[in-house]
N, C-alpha and C positions, 0 to 999 in steps of 0.2 A: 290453527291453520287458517289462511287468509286465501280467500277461492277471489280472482277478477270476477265480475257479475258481467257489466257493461260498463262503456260510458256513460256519464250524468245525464251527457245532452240528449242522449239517446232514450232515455228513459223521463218520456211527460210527465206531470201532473196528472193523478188519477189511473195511471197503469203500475201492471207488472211484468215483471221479469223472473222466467224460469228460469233456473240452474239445473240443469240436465246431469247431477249427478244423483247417486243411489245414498238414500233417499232425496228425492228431488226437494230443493229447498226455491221460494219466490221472495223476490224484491219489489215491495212497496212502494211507490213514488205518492203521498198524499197530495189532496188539494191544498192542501195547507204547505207542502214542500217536503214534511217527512218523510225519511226513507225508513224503512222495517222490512228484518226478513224472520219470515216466517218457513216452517215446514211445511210443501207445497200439499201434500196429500190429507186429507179431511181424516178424521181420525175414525169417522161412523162406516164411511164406504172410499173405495177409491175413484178419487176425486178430486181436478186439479182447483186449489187455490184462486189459485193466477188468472183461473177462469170466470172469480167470484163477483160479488160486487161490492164495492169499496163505499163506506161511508164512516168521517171523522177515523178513528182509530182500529174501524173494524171491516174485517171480511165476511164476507155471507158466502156459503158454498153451492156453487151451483146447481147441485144435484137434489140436497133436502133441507136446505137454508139452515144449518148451522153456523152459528157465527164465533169468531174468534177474533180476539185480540189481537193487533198488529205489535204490541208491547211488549206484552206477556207470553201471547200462544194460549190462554186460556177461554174455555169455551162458557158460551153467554147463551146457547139454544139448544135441545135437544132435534134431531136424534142422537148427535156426539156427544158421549159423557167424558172424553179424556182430552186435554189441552193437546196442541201442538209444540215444537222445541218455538224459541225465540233464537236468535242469534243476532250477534253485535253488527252493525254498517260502519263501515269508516269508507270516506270519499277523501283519496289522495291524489293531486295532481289532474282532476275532473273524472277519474275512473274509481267506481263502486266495486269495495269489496266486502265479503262476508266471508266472518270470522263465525266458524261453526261450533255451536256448543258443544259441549261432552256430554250431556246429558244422552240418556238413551230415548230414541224415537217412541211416539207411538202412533203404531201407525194399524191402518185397518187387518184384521186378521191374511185375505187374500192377496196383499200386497206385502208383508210379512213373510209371507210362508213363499212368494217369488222372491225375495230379497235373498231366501234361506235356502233357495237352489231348490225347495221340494217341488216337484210336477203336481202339476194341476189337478 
């Protein structure tokens, strides 16, 4: 399945872009021009991505600097011991779209257990 992100133009060098769906997935724009989407939420605590800090092919999370791959989704720092999903970019016509994996999420336990409708 192919989700619109944004337009290109809309999306600098050096930021991202949320996708507001469940689980929320973020779009890359590197300094180098790469686009990557990754699964927006840090797999140790919930915690957006999008809001990390980008350097070459990686995110730092902003809450306890775990870093992960813009590539793979695989994590390079504790406290998070589980990758994030990757998912495909294709830019057609100047508008970014992400093609979501089938893999299964992992995502932090309390955002989990929201996804899966149980109360707090």
């Amino acid at each position: 399945m192919m989700i619109p992100a944004c337009p290109l133009a809309d999306l600098p060098r050096g930021e991202a872009f949320r996708l507001e769906i469940d689980p929320p997935v973020s779009v890359f724009h590197t300094e180098d021009g790469e686009l990557f989407a990754i699964d927006d939420t840090c797999t140790h605590q919930d915690a957006s991505l999008a809001d990390g800090w980008v350097e070459g092919c990686w995110v730092e999370c902003p809450l306890h600097a775990s870093k992960f791959n813009l590539k793979t989704g695989a994590v390079d720092a504790p406290p998070a011991k589980l990758p994030v999903r990757a998912h495909e970019v294709v830019v057609e016509d100047g508008m970014i779209y992400v093609r979501l994996s089938t893999a299964v999420p992992n995502l932090p336990p309390c955002v989990a257990a929201k996804l899966a409708g149980v109360p707090a």
